[in-house]
ZAGUMI-422463 format. One record per atom (N, C-alpha, C, O): x, y, z. Coordinates in steps of 0.05 Angstrom, whole numbers, plus 5000, padded with zeros to 4 digits. Example, Ala and Ser with C-alpha at 12.3 -4.5 7.8 and 13.67 -1.06 7.14 Angstrom:
REM residues 2
526448865156
524649105156
526449345156
528549345169
525749555142
527349795143
525850015157
526850235161
END
This chain:
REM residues 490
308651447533
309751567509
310751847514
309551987531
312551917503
314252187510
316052277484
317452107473
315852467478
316752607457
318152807459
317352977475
320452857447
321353147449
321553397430
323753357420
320853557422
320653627391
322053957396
321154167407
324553887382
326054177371
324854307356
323654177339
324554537355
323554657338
325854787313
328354787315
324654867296
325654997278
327855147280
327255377286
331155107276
332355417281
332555617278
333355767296
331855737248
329855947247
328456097269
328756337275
327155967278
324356047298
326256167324
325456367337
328456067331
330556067356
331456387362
331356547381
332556397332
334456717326
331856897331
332757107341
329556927329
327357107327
327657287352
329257267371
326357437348
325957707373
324057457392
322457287384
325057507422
323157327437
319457437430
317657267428
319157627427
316557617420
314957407396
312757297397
316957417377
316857257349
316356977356
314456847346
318556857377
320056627379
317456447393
317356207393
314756647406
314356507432
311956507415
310656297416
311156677401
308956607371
308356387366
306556237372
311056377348
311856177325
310855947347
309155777342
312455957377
311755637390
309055657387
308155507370
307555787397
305655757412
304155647386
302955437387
304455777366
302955657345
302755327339
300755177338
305355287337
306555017328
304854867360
302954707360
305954967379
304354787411
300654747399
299654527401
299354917391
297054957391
296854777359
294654657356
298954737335
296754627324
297654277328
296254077323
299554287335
299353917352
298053857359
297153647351
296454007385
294553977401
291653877389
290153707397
291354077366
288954027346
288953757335
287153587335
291753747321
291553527300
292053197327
290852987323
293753247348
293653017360
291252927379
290852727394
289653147372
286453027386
285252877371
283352727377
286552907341
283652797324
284752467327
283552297314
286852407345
287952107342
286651987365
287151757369
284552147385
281551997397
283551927423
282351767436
286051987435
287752007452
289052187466
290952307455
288452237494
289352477502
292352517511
293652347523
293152767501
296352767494
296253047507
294353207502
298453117529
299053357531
301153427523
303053267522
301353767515
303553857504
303854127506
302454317501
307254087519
307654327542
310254507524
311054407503
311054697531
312754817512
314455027527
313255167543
317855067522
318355177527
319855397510
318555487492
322355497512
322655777490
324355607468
325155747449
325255277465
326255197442
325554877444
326854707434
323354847457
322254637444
320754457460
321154457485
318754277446
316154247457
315753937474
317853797474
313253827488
315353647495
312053507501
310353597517
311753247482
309253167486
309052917501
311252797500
307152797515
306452577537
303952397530
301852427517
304752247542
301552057541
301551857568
303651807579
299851777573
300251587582
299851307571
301251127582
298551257557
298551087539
302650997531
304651147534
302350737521
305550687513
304850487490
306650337483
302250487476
300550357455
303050437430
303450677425
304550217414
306150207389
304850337378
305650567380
302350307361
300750327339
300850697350
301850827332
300150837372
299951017374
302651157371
303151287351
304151127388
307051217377
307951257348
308751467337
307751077341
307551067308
306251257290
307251387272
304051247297
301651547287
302851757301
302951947286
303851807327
304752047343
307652137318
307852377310
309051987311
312251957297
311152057274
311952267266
309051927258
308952037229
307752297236
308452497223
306152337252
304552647257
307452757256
307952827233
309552787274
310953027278
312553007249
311953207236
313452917241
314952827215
313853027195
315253147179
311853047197
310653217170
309053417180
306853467171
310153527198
309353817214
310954007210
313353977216
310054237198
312454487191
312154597218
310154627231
314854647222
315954807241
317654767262
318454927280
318554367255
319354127273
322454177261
322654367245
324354077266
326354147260
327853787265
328553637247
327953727294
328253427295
326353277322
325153447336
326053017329
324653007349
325052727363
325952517353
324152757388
326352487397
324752337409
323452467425
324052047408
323551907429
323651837452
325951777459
322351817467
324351867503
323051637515
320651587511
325251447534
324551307540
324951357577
327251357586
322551407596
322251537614
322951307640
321051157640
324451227658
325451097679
325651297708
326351537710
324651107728
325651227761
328951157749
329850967736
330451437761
333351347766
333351187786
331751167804
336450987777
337850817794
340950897793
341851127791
342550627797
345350747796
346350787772
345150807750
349450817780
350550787747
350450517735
350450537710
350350307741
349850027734
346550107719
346250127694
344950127733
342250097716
342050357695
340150317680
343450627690
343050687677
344850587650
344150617626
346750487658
347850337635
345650157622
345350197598
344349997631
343049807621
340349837607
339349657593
339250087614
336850157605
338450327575
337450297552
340450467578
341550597558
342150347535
341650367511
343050157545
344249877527
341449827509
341049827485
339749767530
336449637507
336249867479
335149807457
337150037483
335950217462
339250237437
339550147414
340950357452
344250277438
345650057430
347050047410
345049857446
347549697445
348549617407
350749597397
345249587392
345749407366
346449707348
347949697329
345549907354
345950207340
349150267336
350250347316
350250217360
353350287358
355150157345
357250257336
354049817342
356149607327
356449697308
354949797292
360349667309
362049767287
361749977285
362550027262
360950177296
361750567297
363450597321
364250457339
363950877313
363851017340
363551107353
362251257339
363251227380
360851387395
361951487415
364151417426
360051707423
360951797454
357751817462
355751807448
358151867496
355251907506
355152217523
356652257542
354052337516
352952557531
351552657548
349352697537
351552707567
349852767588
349053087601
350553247612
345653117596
344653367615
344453267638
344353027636
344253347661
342753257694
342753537708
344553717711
340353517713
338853697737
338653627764
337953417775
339453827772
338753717807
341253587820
343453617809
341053437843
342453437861
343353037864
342052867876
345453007852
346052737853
347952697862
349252877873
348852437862
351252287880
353752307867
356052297877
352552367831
354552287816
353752477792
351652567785
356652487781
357252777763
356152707730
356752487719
354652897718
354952837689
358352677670
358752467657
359352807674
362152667671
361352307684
361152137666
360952237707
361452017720
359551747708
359951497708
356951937694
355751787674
356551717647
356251507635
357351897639
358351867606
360651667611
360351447601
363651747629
365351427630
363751327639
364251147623
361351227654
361550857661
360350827643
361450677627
357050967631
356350957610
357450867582
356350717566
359550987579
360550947557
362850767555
363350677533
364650667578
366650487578
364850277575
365650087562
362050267586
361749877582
360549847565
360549637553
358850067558
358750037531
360449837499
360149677481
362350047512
365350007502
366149607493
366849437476
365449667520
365549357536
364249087530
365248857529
361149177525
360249057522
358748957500
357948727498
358349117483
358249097454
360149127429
362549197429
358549067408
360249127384
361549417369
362549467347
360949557394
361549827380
364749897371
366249777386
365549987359
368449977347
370450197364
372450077372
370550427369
371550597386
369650837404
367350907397
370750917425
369351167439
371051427426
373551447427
369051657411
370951787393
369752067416
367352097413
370452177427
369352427439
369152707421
367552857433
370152827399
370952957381
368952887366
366752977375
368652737343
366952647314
365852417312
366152297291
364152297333
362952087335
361352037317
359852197308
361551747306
359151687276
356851687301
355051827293
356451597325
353851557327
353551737363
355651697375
352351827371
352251997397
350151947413
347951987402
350151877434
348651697451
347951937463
349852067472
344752067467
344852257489
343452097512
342451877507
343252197539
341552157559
341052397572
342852557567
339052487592
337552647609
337052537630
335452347630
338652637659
337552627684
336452847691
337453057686
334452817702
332853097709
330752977739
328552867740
332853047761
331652987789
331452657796
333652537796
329052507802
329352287809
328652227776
326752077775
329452287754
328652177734
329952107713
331552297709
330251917695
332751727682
330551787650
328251707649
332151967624
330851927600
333351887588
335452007593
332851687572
334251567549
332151587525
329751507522
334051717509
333151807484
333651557464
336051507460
331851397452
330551277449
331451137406
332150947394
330351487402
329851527377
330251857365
328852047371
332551857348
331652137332
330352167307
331552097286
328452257306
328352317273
327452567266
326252707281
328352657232
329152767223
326052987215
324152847208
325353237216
322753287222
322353447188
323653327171
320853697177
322053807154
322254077150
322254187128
322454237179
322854517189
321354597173
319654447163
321554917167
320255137157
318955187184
319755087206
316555367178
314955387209
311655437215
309755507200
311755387235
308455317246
306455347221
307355497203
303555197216
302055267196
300655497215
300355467240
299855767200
298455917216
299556177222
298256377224
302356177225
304256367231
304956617202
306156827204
303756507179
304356687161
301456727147
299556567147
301556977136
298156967117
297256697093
298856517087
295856697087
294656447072
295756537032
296656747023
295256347022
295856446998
293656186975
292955956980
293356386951
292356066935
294055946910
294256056888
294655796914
295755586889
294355476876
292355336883
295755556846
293855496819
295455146817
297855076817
292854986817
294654736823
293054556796
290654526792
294754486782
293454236766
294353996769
293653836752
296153916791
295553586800
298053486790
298453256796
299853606775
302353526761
304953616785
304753726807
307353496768
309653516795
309653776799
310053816823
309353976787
311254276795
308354466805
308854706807
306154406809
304254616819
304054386850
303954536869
303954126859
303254026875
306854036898
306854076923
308954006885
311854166901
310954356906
310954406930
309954516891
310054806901
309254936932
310355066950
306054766926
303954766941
305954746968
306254906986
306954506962
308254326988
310854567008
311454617032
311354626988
313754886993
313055077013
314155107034
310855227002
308855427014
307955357041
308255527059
306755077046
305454967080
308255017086
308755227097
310554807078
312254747101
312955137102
313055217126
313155257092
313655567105
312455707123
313155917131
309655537131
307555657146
304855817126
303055937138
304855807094
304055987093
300655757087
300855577070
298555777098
295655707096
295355717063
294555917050
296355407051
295255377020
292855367015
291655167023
291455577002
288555506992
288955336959
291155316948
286655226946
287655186919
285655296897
283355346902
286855316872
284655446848
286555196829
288855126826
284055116820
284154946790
282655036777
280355096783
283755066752
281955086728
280954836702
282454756684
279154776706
277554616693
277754606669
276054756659
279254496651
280054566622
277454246606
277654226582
275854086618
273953966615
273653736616
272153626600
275153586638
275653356639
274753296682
275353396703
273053096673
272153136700
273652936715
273452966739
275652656703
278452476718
279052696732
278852746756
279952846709
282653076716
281953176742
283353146762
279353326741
278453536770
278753286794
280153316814
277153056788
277952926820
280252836820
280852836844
282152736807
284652706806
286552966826
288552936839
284853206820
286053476832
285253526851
286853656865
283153486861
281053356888
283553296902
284853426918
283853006889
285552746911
287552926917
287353076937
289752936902
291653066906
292253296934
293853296952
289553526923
290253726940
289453696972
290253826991
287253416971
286653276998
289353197016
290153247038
290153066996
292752917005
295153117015
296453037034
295953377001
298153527022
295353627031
294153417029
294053747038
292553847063
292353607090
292653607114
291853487077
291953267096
294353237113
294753307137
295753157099
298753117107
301053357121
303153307134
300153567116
301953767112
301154027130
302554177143
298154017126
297054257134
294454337147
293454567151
293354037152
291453977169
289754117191
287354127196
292654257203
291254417232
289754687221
288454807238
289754787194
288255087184
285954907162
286654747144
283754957167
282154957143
282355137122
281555357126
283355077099
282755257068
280955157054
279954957064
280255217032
278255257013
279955076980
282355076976
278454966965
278954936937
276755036923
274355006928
277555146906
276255296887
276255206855
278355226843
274055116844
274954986819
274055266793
273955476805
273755296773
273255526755
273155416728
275255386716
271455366720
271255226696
271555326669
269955476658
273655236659
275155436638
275155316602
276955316585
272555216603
272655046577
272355276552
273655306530
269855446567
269555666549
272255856546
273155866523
273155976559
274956066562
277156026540
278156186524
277855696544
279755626521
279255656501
280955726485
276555606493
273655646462
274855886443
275655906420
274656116472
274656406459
277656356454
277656406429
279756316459
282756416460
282956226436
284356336418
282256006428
282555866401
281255906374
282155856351
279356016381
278356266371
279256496358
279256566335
280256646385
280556996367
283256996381
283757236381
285856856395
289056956397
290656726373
290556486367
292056966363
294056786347
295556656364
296456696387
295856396343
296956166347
299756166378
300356016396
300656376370
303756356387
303256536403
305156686406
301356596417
301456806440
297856516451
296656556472
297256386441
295356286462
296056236486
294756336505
298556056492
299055996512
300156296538
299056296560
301856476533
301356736546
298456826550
298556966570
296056806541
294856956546
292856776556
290756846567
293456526550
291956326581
292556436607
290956556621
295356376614
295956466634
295256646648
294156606670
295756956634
294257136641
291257176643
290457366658
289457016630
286656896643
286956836657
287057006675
287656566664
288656456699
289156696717
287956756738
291156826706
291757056735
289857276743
289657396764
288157296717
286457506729
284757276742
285457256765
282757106736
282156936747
282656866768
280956866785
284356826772
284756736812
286056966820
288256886827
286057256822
286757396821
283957486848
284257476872
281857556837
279157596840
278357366861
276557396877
279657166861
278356916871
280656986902
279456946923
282857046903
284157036924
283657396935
285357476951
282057536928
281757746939
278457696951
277657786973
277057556934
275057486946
274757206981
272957136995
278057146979
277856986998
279557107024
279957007046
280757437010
281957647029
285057447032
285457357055
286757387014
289657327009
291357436999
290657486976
293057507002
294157746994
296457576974
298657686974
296157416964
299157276941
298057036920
295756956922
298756996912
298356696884
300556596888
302556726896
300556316881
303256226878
302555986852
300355856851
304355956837
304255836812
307155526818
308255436839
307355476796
309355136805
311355226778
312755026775
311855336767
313655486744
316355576749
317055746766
318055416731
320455456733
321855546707
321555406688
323255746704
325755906688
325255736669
326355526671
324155776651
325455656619
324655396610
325355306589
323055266629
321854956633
320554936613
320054706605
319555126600
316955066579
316755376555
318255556562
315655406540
315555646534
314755836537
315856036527
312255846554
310655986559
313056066600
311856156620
314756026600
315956016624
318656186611
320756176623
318456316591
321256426591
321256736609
319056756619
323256976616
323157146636
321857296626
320457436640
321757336589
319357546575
317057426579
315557576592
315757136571
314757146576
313257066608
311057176610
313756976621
313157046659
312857406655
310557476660
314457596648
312857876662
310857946641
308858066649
311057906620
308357916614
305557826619
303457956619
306257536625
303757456646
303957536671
302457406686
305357726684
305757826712
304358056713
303158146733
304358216683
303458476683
300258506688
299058706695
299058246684
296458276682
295658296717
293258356721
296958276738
295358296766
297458466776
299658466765
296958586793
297658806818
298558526845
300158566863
297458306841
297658206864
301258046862
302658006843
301557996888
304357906890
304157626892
303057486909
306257526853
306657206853
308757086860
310957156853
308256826880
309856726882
310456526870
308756356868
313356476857
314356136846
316456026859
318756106855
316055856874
317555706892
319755556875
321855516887
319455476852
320055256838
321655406815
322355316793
322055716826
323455896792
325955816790
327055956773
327955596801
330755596794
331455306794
333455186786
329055216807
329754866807
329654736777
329854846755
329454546782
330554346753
329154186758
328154146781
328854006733
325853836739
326953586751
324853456746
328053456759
329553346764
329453346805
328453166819
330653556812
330053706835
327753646838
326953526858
326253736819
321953806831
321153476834
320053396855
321453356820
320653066819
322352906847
320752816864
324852876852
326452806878
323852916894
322252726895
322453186909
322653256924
318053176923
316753166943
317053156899
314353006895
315352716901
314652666924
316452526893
317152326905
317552256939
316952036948
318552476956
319752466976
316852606990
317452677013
314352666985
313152716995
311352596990
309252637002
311652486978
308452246961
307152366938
304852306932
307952476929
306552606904
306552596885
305152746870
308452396877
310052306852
308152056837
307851996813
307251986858
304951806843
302251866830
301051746812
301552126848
298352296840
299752326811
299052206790
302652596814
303052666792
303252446766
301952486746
304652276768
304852056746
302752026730
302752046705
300451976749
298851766740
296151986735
293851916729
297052256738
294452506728
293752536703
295652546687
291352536693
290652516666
290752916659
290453136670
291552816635
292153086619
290453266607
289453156588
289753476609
287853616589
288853866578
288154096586
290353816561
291754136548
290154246528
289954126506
288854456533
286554576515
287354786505
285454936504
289454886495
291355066482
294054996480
295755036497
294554886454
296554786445
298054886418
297554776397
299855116420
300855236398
302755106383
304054906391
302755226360
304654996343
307555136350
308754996367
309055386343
310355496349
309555786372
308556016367
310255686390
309055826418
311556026415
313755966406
310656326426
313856546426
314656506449
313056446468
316656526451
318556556479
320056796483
321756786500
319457056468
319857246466
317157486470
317057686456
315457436487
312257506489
312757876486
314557966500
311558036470
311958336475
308758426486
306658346475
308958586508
306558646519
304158826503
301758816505
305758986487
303159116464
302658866448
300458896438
303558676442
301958516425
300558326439
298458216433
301858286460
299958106488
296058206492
293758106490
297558466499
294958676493
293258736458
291058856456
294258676444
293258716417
291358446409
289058456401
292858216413
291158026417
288657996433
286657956420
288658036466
286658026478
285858176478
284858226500
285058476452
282558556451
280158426432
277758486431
281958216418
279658016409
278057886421
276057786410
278757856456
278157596471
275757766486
276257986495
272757646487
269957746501
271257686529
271957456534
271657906549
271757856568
269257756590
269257686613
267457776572
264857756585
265457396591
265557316614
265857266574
266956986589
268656896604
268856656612
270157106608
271456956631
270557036660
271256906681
268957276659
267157356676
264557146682
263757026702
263857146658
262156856667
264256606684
263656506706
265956576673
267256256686
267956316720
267656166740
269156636717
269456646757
266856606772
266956456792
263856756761
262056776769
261256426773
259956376794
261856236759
260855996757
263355786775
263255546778
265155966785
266655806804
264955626827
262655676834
266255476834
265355236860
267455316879
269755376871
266855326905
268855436923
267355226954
265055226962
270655016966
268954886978
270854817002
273154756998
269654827032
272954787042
273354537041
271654367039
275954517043
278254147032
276953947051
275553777040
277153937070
275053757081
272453617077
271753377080
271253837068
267653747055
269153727020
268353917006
270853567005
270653606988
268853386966
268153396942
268553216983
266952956974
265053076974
263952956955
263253276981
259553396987
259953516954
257753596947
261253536937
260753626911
259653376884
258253366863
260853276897
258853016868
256852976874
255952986897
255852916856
252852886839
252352706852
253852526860
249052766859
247352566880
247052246869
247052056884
246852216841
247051976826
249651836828
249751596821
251951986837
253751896837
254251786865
256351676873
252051826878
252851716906
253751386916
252351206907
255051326927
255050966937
255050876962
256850956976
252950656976
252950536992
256450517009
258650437000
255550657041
258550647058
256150487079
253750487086
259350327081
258250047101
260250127125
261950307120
260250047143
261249977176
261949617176
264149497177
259649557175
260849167172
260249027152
257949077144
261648847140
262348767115
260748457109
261548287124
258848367091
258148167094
260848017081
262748117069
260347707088
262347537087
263047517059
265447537055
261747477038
263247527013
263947756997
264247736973
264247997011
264848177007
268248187000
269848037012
269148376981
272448416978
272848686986
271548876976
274948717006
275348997014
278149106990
280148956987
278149226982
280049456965
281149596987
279549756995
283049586998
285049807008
286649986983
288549886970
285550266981
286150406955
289150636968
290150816955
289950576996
291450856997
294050796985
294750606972
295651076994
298050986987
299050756997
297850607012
301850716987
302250486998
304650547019
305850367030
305050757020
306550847046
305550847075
306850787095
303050937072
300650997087
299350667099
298850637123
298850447081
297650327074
300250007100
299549777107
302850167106
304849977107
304650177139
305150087161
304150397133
303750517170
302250487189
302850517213
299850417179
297750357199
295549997173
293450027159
297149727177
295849647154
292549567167
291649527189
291449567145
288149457148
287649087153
288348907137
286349057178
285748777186
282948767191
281448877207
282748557168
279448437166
279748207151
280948167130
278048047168
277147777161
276447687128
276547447120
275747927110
273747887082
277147857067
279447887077
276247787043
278747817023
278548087022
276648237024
281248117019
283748407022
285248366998
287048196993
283648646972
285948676956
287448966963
286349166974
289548956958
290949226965
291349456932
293649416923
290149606920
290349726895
290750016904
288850126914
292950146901
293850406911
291350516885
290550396865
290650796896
288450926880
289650956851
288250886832
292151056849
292951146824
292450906807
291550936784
292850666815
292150446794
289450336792
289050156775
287750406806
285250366815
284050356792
283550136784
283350596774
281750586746
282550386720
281050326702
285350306725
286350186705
285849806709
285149616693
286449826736
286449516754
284249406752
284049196740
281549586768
278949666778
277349466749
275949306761
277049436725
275849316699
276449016694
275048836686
279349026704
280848726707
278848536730
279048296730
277448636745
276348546765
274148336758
272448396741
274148146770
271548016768
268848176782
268548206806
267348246763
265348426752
262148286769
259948396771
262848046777
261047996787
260347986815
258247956825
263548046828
263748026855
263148346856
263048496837
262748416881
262448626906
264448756918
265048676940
265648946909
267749106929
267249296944
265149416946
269349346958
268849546977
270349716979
271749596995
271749986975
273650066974
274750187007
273350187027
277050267006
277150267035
279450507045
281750467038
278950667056
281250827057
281751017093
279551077101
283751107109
282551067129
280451357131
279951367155
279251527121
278051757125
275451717111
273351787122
275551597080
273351487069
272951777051
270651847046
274951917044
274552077027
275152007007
273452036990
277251896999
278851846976
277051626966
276451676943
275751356977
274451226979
272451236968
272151086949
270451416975
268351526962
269351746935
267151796924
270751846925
271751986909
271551756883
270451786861
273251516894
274651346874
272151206861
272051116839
270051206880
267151066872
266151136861
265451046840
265251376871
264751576859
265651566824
263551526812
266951576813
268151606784
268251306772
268251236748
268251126799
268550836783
265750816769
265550766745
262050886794
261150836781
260051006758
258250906745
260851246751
260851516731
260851286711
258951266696
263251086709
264850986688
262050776679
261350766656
260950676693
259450526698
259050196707
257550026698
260750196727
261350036753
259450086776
259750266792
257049866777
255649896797
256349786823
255649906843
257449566825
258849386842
260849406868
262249246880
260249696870
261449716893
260449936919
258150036917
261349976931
261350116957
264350196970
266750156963
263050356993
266250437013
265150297041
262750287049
267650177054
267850057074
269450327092
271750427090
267350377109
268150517136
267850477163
266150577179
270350237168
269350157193
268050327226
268150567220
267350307245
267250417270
268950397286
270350217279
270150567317
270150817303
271450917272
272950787258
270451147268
271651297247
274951387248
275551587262
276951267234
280151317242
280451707230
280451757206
280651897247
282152067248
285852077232
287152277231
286451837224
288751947214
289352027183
287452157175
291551997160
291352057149
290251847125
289651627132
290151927101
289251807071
290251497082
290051307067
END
């Protein structure tokens, strides 16, 4: 197995001091995350791009190797390489054909050639024979040298023949690690979980703060979610989630703020709130999922009025997009389904909310509000890193995890179903497949007498989903975690 991985162009233009950072970072956290795939991979780097090996040539691994780089910030594109002793120009035609021949039908193409070292025969002398029998021999429609629909590269380098294989498409920004960390106020919906997503692919270390408005779906619902881009996205840095329980909070503001400034002066709870919470975790930014005008509490009066309340620097990734945009781009990352299917808890709901917020009355209001409670709610925060996030439910809530499955057992495969189609699950027991999001709704439909097992490959999500099934009061199941333990994702 052999890989090639461009990096970012961004990262290219940098001062070489910058440039060799940024790699080294990106080299170092591959290294991390492609150990946890229980296969030794080396990965070597030079000043524009990285270049990983195996010896292994295992599908199933390639495949895990392809989705790893795919959703690595700092990748730009990355190629498959298919590694040969050179021969003549006859056999490199032919090894080039296995991988081209059905790619080119009905386009047009040219072939390009690097070569190192000392041969019989010229880069030029490869691309024509290469490419005339090509020509020749398949369905391809013309050799266009100028604007080719499709571009065949190859690499000679000494006694050695790579044909590039495969390109795909990676999602730049750069290395996780390379920029300071930040926390996102995330409640599990499309525009705080984009956001999130925005922030990793830039490099910057997402921590998360939820606020608990009193619904305990909702919090593991926000659990899953924030598992899922850490997982996916940002794996190689451990951060923290932080939950802050804000029931009281809402009590007081329904309470003593008029009606049309409640929602402004939530917010500004929130900000002082994780305000304290990201200085106590030494981060120097917030970042929110809020866009221009989306809502009312989002108009530009009112955003600086809730801005006024912290010194710290906010970021909104999402201030000019359209919801429309935000949803395309939660869909295209998997997130479109957490979001869908997230249960709601709006605990401040004005009838006529201002969209015109003035800061002396912002302030005139919250001197009604006991600050002493929201001092209580930071003090009563949960702070846990994303990994251990399953170690927070309730010991009653615990469920039987199996390794091997008795025979009338039903295994539940709960992941996505993207995930679920990348690496699929094979076992002998009945196999239902229920992506989690439909899990609670499906999960009742079930014959109540049988035994499930839920199944996911990390056994987080797994235990989460059981977790709440049996809250609901579903005794009847367990998580199936086979041996070894799979290192990859949800």
């Amino acid at each position: 197995m052999h890989f090639i991985v461009k990096v970012f162009p961004e990262i290219i233009i940098k001062s070489q001091p910058v440039r060799q950072r940024f790699i080294k970072q990106l080299r170092d956290n591959l290294r991390k995350m492609l150990s946890d795939l229980g296969v030794r991979v080396n990965v070597q780097r030079d000043w524009e791009k990285i270049e990983i090996n195996s010896s292994s040539n295992d599908q199933h691994l390639t495949d895990q190797v392809s989705d790893l780089l795919a959703r690595t910030p700092g990748i730009a594109n990355f190629y498959l390489v298919q590694e040969y002793p050179l021969g003549d120009l006859q056999y490199i035609y032919e090894k080039t054909a296995l991988y081209w021949g059905e790619k080119i039908a009905g386009k047009s193409f040219c072939v390009r050639v690097k070569r190192h070292g000392k041969h019989d025969f010229s880069s030029v002398d490869i691309e024509q024979y290469v490419g005339g029998t090509l020509l020749h021999n398949t369905q391809a429609r013309c050799v266009d040298l100028h604007k080719p629909e499709v571009l065949v590269p190859l690499e000679v380098k000494d006694n050695r023949l790579f044909v590039i294989a495969e390109k795909t498409q990676g999602i730049g920004g750069f290395p996780m690690g390379t920029q300071d960390g930040v926390l996102s106020l995330i409640s599990g919906g499309f525009d705080s979980t984009v956001s999130s997503y925005l922030c990793m692919k830039r490099g910057l270390r997402t921590n998360y703060c939820f606020f608990n408005l009193g619904g305990r779906a909702h919090e593991i619902g926000v659990k899953e979610v924030s598992y899922y881009l850490w997982n996916k996205f940002g794996s190689s840095h451990r951060v923290k989630f932080v939950t802050i329980p804000f029931e009281d909070v809402v009590k007081e503001i329904l309470e003593k703020v008029d009606n049309s400034y409640m929602g402004v002066v939530l917010k500004r709870m929130m900000l002082r709130a994780a305000t304290k919470v990201a200085e106590s975790l030494e981060l120097p930014a917030l970042v929110t999922g809020e866009s221009v005008a989306q809502v009312s509490s989002q108009t530009l009066l009112n955003l600086n009025a809730i801005d006024r309340v912290t010194d710290m620097l906010v970021l909104r990734p999402l201030s000019t997009m359209d919801k429309g945009e935000i949803i395309d781009i939660s869909r295209k990352i998997g997130t479109e389904s957490f979001a869908a299917q997230m249960p709601e808890y709006c605990g401040v709901i004005s009838v006529n909310p201002t969209t015109r917020a003035k800061l002396w009355r912002v302030e005139q209001e919250e001197a009604n509000f006991d600050m002493a409670v929201l001092d209580r709610a930071f003090d009563e925060r949960h702070a846990q890193n994303i990994d251990e996030i399953i170690q927070d439910l309730d010991v009653d809530l615990s469920v039987p995890i199996v390794s091997e499955l008795e025979e009338s057992a039903v295994v539940i495969d709960i992941r996505h179903p993207d995930e679920e189609e990348n690496s699929p699950l094979v076992v002998t027991n009945s196999l239902l497949k229920i992506p989690f999001y439909l899990l609670n709704k499906r999960f009742p439909e079930l014959d109540q007498q049988q035994r499930y097992f839920l199944y996911c490959q990390k056994g987080v999500m797994s235990q989460l989903h059981a977790a709440n099934l049996k809250d609901a009061g579903h005794l009847n199941l367990g998580v199936y975690r086979p041996e070894p333990k799979s290192a990859c994702a949800i």
